[in-house]
C-alpha positions in Angstrom: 55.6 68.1 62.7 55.2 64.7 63.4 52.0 63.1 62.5 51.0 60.0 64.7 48.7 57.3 62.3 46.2 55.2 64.8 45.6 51.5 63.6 42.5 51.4 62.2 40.2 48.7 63.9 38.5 46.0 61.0 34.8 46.3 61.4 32.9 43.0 61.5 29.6 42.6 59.8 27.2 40.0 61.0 25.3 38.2 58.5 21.9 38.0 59.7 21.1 34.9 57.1 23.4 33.1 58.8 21.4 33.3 62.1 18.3 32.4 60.2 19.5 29.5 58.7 21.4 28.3 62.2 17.2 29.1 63.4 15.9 26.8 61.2 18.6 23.6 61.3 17.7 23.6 65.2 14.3 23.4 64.2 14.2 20.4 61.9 16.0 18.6 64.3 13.5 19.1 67.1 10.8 18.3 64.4 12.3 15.1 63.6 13.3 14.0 67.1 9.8 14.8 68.0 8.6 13.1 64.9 11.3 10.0 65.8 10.3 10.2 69.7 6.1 9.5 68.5 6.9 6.6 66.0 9.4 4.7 68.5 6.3 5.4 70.7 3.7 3.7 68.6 5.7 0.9 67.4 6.3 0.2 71.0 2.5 0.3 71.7 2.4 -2.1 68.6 5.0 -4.8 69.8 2.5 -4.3 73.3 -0.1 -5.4 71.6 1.2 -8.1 69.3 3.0 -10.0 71.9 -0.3 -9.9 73.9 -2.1 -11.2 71.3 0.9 -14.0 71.1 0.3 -14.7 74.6 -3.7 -14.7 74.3 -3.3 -17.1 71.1 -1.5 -19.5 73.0 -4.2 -19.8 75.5 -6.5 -20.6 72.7 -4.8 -23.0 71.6 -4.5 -25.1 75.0 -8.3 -24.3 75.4 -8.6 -26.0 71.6 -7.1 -29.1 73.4 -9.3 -28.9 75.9 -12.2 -28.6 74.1 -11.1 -31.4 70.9 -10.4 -33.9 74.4 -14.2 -32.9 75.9 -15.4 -34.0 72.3 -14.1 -37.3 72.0 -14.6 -38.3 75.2 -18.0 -37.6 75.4 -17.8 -40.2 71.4 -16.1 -42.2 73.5 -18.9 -43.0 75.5 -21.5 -43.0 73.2 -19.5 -45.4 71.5 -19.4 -47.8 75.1 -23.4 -47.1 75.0 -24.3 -48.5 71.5 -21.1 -51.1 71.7 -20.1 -49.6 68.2 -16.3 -47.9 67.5 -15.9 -44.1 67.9 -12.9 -43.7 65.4 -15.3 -43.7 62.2 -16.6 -40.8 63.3 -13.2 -38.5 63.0 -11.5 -38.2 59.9 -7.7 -37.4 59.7 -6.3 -33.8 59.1 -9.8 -32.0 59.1 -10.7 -29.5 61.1 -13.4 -28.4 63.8 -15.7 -25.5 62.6 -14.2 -22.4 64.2 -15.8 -21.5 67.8 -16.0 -17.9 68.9 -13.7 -17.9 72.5 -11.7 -15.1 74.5 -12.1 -12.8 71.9 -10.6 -14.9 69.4 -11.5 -18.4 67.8 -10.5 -21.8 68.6 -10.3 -25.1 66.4 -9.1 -28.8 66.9 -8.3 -31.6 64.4 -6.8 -35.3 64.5 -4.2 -37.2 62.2 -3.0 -40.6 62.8 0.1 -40.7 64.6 1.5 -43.9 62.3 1.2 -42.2 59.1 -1.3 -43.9 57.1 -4.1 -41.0 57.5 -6.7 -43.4 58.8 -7.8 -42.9 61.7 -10.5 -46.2 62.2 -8.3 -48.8 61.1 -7.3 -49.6 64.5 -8.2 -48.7 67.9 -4.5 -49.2 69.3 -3.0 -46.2 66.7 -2.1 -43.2 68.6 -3.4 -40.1 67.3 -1.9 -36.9 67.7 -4.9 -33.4 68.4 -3.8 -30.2 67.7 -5.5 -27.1 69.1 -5.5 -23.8 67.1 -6.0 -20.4 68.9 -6.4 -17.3 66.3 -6.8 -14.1 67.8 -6.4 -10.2 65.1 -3.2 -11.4 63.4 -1.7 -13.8 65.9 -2.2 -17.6 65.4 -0.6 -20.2 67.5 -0.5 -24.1 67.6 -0.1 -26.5 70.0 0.1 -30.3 69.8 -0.6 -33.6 72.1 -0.4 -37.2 71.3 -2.8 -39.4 72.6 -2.3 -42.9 73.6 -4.5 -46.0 74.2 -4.0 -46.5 78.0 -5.4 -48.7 80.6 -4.8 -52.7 81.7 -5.9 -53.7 78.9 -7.4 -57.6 78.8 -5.4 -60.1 81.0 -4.7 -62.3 77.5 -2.3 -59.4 76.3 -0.2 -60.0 79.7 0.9 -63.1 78.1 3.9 -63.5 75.3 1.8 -66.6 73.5 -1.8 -67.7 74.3 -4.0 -70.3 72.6 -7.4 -70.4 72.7 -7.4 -74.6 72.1 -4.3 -76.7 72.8 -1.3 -76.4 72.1 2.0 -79.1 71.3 5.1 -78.6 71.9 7.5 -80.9 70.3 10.9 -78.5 70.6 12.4 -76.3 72.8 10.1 -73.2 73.3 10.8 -69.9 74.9 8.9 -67.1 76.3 9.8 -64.2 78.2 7.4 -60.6 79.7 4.6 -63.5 81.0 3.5 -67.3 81.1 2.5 -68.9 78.4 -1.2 -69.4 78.2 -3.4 -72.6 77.0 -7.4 -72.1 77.8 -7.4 -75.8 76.5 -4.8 -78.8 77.1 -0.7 -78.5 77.0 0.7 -81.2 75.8 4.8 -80.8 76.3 6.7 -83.4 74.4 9.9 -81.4 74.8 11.4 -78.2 76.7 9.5 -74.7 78.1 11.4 -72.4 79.5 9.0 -70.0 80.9 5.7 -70.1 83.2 2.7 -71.8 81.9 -0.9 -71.2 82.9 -3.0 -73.7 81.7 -6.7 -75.8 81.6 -5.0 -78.9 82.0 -1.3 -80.1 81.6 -1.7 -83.3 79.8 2.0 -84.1 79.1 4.3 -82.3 81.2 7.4 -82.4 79.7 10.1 -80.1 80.9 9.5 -76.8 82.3 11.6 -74.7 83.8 8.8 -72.0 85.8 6.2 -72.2 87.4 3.0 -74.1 86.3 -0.2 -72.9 87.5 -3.0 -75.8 86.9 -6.3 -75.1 86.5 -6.8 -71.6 85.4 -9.8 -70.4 83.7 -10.4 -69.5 80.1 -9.2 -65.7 79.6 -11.0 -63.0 77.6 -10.3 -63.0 74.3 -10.4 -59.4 72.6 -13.5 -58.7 69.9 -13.6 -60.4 66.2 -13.1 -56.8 64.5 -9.4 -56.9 66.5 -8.6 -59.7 64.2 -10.5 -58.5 61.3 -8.3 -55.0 61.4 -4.9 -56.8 61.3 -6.5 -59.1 58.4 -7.4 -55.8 56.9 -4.3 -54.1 56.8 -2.1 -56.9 56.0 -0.5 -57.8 52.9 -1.5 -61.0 51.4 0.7 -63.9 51.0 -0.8 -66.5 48.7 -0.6 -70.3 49.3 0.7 -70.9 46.3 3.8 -69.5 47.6 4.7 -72.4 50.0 6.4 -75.6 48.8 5.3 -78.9 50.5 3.9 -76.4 51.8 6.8 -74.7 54.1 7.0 -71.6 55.2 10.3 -71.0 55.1 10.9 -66.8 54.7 14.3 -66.7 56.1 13.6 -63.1 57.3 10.5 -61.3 56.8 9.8 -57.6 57.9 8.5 -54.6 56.9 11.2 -54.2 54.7 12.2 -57.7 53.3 8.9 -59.8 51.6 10.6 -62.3 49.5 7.1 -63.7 48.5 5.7 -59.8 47.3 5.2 -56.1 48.3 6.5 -55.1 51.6 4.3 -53.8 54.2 5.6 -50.6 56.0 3.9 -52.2 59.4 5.2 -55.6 58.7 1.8 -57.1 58.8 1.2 -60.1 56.7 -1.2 -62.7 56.3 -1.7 -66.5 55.0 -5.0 -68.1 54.6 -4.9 -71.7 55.0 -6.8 -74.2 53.1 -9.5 -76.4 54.7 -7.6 -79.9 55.9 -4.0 -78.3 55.0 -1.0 -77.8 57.5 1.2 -75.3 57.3 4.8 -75.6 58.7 6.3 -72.2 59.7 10.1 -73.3 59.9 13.2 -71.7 60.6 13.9 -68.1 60.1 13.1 -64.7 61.5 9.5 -63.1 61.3 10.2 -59.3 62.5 6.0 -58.3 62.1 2.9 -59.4 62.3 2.1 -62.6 60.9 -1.7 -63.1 60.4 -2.9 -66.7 59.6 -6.5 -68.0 59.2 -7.6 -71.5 59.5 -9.4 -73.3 57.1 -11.6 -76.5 57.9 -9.3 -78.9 60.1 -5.9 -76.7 59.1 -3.5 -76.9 61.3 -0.8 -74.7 62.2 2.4 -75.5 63.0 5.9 -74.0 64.7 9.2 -75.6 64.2 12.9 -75.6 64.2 14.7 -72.3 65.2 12.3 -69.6 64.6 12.5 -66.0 66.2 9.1 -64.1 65.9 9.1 -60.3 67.3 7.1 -57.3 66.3 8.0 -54.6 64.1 5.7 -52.1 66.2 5.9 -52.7 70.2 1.9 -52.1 69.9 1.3 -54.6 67.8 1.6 -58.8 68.5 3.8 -60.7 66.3 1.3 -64.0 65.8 -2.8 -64.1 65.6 -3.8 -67.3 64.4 -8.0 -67.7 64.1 -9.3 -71.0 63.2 -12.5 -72.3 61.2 
């Protein structure tokens, strides 16, 4: 008898761990993209907020400017009211007390534009204001530079003015306006240039146009000369033989009678009946003379004179 074996079939168990651990993976991961999903969410809603508080603090900070300009306009005319300067009444790098705006704070404060950190010594230094807006964690800056503007007096349309006479024995140039004589002009040599003077006593040669008589210009205030004599360096007579002032160059940089002057502003006092001969050379500055009793001053041989700051002149001469 034949005997006919089936194949058996391999039973397959199903591990129900398996399933419970597959259960729980899938969960996790839903938990943390959930958890993932909420945070991106928030930090979002964070940046939101932060950039608008960005955005608000820059507003401040242009209302800052606003409010520093209201300030010293309204010191500004005070200052035209009582004929006293404004400046004196700022002082460089310090800040307003805070002022509650927009849900934030605002704040202004003023440094000299020229370096030196004072703010009074001149009325012609710009000055830069900067406005600070502050709102939760979000502070912004922003920064303007303010200029003396206007026409300023008619005298500072002119490259050389005198408020005497003057003599000229050499060749003379001038150049950006005529030159200007309140007194007499007594032209033993060559102008080349426009003149606007009192009276032309000896004409001479010049090569524009001369405008005969012309009245006696404004002169700017005594405290104009007395800040340039402030803030010059001092160059003793002693220093001159004969006495000649003879610097070959003097600037800002190059003194060869002392300590430099980072504006290039120096000054000579002249004795009572003493002359003193400024002679050839180059003066790139500001040359500040006062004259004593019956001093005279006097400009000869080649001689270039130019300012080391285009806001500044390069010659003020006040007599006895």
């Amino acid at each position: 008898m034949t005997v006919v074996r089936q194949p058996s079939v391999p039973y397959c168990r199903r591990s129900r761990g398996s399933a419970y651990l597959l259960v729980l993976v899938m969960t996790a991961m839903v938990v943390v993209i959930g958890l993932g999903a909420i945070a991106v969410a928030r930090l979002n809603h964070r940046n939101a907020a932060v950039r608008g508080d960005e955005a608000a603090a820059d507003v401040l900070a242009l209302s800052a400017l606003e409010m520093g300009i209201t300030v010293l306009e309204d010191a500004m005319d005070a200052a035209e009211l009582s004929a006293s300067p404004w400046r004196p009444g700022f002082t460089h790098g310090v800040w307003s007390s805070p002022v509650d705006f927009g849900g934030g704070t605002v704040e202004w404060s003023l440094a000299d534009a020229t370096g030196d950190e004072d703010l009074a010594d001149s009325d012609s230094d710009p000055i830069v204001l900067t406005g600070r807006g502050s709102i939760n964690d979000a502070v912004r800056r922003c920064s303007v530079l303010l200029v003396p503007a206007g026409a300023g007096l008619e005298v500072l349309q002119t490259p050389l003015h005198t408020a005497g006479n003057l003599i000229n024995d050499k060749s003379l140039a001038a150049s950006g306006g005529p030159i200007s004589v309140a007194g007499s002009l007594y032209n033993n040599d060559t102008i080349a240039g426009d003149v606007e003077a009192g009276a032309v006593m000896v004409h001479g040669s010049i090569s524009g146009t001369v405008t005969t008589p012309v009245p006696a210009k404004d002169m700017p205030g005594s405290s104009i000369f007395q800040s340039y004599y402030d803030r010059a360096t001092p160059i003793p007579w002693s220093a001159f033989p004969n006495p000649d002032f003879e610097p070959g160059l003097l600037s800002a940089a190059v003194n060869p009678y002392g300590p430099q002057n980072k504006d290039g502003v120096y000054r000579v006092d002249v004795p009572a009946f003493e002359t003193l001969k400024v002679r050839e050379g180059r003066i790139r500055g500001t040359l500040v003379i006062t004259l004593g009793y019956k001093s005279k001053l006097k400009l000869q041989d080649e001689l270039l004179l130019e300012p080391h700051r285009p806001d500044f002149p390069c010659l003020i001469v006040q007599g006895a």
